[in-house]
C-alpha positions in Angstrom: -184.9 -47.2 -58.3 -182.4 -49.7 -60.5 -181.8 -46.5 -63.0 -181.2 -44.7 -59.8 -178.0 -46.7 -58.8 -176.8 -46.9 -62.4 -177.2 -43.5 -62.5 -174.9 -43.2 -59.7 -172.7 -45.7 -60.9 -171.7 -44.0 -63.7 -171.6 -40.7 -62.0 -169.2 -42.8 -59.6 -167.0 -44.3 -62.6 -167.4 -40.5 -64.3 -165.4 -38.9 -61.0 -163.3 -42.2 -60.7 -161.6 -41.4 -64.2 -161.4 -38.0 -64.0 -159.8 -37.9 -60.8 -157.2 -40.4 -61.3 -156.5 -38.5 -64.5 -155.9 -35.2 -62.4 -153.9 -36.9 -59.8 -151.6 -38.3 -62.2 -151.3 -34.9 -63.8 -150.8 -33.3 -60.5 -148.1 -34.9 -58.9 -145.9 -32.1 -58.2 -148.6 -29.7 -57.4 -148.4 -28.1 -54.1 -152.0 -29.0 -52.2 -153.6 -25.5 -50.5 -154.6 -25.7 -46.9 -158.1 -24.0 -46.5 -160.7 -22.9 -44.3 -164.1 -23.0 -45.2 -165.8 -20.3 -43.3 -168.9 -18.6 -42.4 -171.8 -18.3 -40.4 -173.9 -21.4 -39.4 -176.4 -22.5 -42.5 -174.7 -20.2 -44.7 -173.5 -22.8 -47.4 -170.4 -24.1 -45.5 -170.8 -27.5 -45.5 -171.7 -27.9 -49.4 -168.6 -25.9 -50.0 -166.6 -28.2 -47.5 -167.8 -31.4 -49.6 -166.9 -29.8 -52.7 -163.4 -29.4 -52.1 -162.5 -32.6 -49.9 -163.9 -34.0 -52.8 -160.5 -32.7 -54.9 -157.6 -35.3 -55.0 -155.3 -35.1 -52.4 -157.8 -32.9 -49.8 -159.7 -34.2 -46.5 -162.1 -32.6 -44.3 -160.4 -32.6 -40.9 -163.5 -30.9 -38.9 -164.2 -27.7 -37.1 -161.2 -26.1 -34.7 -163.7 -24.1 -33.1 -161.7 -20.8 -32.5 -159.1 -23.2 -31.0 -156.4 -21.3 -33.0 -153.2 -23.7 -31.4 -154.7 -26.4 -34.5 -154.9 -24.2 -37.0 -150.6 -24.2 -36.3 -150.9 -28.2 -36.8 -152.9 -27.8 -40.8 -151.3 -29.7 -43.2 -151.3 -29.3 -47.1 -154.9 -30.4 -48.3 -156.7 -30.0 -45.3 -159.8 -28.6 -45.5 -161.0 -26.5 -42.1 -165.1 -26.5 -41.1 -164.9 -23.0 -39.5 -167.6 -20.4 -37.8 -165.1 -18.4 -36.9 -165.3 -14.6 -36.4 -162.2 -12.5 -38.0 -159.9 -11.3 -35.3 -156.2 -10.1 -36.2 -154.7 -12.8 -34.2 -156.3 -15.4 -36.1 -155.4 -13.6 -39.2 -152.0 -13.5 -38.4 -152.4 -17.3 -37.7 -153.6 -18.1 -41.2 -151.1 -16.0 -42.3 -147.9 -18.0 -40.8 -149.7 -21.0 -41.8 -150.6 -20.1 -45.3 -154.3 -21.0 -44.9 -156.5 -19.8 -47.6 -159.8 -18.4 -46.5 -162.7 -19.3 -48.0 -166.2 -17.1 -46.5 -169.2 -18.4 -47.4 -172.5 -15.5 -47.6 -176.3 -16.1 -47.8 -179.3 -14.0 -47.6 -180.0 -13.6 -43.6 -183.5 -14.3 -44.1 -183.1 -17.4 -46.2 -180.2 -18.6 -43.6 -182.5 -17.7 -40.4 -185.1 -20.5 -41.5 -182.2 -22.8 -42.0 -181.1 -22.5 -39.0 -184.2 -22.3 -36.8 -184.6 -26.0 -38.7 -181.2 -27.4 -37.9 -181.5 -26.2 -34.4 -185.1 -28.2 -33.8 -183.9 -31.3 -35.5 -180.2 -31.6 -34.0 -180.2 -32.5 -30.9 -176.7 -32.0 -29.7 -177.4 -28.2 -30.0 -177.8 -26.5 -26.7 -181.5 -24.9 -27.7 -182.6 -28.2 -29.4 -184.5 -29.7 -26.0 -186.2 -26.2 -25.2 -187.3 -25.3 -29.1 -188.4 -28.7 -30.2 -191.4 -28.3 -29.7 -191.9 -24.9 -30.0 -194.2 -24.0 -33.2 -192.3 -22.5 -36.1 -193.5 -19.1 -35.5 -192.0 -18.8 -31.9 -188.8 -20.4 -33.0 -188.1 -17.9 -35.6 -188.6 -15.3 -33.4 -186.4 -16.7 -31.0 -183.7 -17.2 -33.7 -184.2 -13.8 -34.6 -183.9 -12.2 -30.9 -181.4 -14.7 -29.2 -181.0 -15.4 -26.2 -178.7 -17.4 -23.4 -176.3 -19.2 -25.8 -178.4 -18.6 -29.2 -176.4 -16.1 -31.3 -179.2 -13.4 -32.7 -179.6 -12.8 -36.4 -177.3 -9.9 -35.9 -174.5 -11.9 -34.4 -174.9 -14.4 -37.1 -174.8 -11.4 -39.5 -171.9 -9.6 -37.9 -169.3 -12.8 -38.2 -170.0 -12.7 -41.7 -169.3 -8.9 -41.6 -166.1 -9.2 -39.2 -164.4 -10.6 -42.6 -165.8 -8.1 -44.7 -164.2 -5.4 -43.3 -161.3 -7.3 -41.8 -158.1 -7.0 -44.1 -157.4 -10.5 -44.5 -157.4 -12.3 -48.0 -160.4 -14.4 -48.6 -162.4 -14.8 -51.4 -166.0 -14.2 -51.2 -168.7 -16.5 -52.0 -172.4 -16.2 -52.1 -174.4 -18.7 -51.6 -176.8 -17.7 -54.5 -174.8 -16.9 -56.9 -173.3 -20.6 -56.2 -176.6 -22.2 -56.6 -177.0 -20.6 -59.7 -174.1 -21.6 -61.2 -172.5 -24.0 -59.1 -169.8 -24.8 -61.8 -168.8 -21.3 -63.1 -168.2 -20.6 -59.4 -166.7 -23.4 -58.0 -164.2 -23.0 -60.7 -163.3 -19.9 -59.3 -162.5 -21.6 -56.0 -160.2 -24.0 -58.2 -158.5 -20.8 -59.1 -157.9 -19.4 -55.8 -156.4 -22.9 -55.0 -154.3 -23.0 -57.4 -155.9 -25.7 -59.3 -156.5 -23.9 -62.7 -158.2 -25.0 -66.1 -159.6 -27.7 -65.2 -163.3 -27.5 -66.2 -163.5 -31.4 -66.2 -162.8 -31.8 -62.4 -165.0 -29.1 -61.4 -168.1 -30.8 -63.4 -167.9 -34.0 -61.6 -167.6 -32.4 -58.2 -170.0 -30.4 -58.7 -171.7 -33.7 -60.1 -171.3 -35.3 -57.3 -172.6 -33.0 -54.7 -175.5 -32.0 -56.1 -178.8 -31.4 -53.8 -180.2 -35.0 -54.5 -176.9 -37.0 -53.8 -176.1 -34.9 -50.8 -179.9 -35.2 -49.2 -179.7 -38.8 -49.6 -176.5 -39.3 -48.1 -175.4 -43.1 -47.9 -178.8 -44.4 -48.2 -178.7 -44.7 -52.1 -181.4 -46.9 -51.9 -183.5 -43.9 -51.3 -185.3 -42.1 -53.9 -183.5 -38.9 -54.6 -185.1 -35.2 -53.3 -185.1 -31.9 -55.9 -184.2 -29.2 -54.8 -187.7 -27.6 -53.1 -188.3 -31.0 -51.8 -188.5 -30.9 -47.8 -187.4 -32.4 -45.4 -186.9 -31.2 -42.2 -185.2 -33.9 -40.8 -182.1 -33.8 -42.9 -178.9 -31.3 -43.2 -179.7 -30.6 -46.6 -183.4 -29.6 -45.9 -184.8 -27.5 -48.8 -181.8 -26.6 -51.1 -183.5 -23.2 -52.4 -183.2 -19.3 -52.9 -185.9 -17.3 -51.4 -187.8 -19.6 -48.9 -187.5 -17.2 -46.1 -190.8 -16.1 -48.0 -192.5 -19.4 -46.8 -192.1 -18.7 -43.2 -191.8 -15.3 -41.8 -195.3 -13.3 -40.9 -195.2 -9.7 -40.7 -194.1 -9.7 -36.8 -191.1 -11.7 -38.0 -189.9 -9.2 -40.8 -191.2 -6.2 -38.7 -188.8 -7.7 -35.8 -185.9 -8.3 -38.3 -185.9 -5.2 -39.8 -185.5 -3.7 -35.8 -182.4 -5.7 -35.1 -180.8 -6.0 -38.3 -182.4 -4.4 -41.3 -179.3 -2.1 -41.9 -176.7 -4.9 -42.1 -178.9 -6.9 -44.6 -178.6 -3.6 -46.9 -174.9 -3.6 -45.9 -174.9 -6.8 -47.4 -176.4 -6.2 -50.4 -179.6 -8.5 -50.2 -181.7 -5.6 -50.1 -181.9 -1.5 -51.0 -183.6 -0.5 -48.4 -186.1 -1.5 -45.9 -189.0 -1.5 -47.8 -189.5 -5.3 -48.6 -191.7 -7.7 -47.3 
């Protein structure tokens, strides 16, 4: 546990200096307003962390459509958004100069997420009636939807609303961040505007790892790998794939009925012949 916290203290003294040392490099660099956007579970909130972690940015929250605040932004404000695409608010981000960042995960992989955030948070509106409902019925429900539970294909056609919408974002898959969180969390520093800067992006990256973020504050915690559970936190699982794990055959056979085409669409799968 002690080489824990002086691990972290040096990871801590690590950002510290290399921060400072971009700030002071920085000064007359114009900060980007952003938005962060995506479906729910889809890697939105790593991606949020990541760049409020940048000198000079600040997570401000989630507008929920409420596109009168997006008018209010300021430079290095970062936006928490599960907004669909719509011209209006395109032509919003537009006047404002917000840049768009969408965040894409593989449906199946996001559905389990999800069904898991909506049993442990109890502020959502399903949270009382799915509880205590096994995880086979709530993964059919979050499948299905129902009475203010978006379906898989709602959650699948927000992504898909950008996609096709003719605003500028850049695209960013969830897996192919996981894989090689540095790589492509420089390319966000690109679209920024914050370019060649290798340094900063390691001890973000550092910094937000899986086992920092699923601890949180409590330090004193022994950290999680990614693969380690727990359903009780935000940052549950942290892997590609486990979608494998939990759905049965009625679960995939169901999927593939309501949204089997738009996962192809998406490019997570050839055809329907997976299991």
């Amino acid at each position: 546990m002690l080489g824990q916290l002086f691990t972290i203290a040096g990871e801590e003294l690590k950002f510290n200096y290399v921060y400072l040392k971009h700030q002071i490099g920085s000064v007359q660099q114009t900060k980007a307003k952003v938005l962060v956007n995506g479906s729910p579970k889809s890697g939105t909130t790593w991606m949020l962390k990541m760049i409020g972690s940048l000198p000079g940015y600040t997570e401000v929250g989630n507008y929920y459509g409420d596109l009168a605040k997006y008018h209010t932004a300021n430079a290095g404000d970062v936006i928490h958004g599960h907004d669909e695409f719509t011209p209006k608010l395109k032509n919003v981000l537009q006047d404002e100069g917000i840049k768009v960042i969408l965040m894409l995960r593989d449906p199946r992989d996001q559905l389990v997420s999800r069904m898991f955030h909506v049993k442990r948070s109890t502020n959502h509106a399903w949270n009382e009636r799915m509880k205590n409902m096994d995880n086979d019925e709530a993964l059919m429900l979050c499948i299905e939807g129902r009475d203010k539970l978006p379906s898989m294909q709602d959650m699948i056609a927000l992504a898909q609303s950008w996609l096709a919408g003719d605003a500028e974002t850049l695209c960013v898959r969830y897996e192919e961040l996981l894989a090689n969180t540095v790589p492509e969390f420089s390319k966000v520093l690109d679209y920024l505007g914050i370019r060649n800067n290798r340094a900063l992006a390691e001890v973000i990256v550092e910094r937000n790892r899986f086992s920092r973020l699923s601890m949180g504050k409590r330090i004193w915690q022994n950290q999680r790998k990614p693969g380690q559970e727990d359903t009780k936190s935000h940052f549950r699982k942290g892997i590609v794939g486990d979608w494998r794990n939990y759905l049965k055959p009625e679960h995939i056979e169901r999927f593939k009925e309501l949204c089997g085409q738009q996962l192809i669409d998406l490019g997570y799968e050839k055809d329907l012949d997976w299991s």
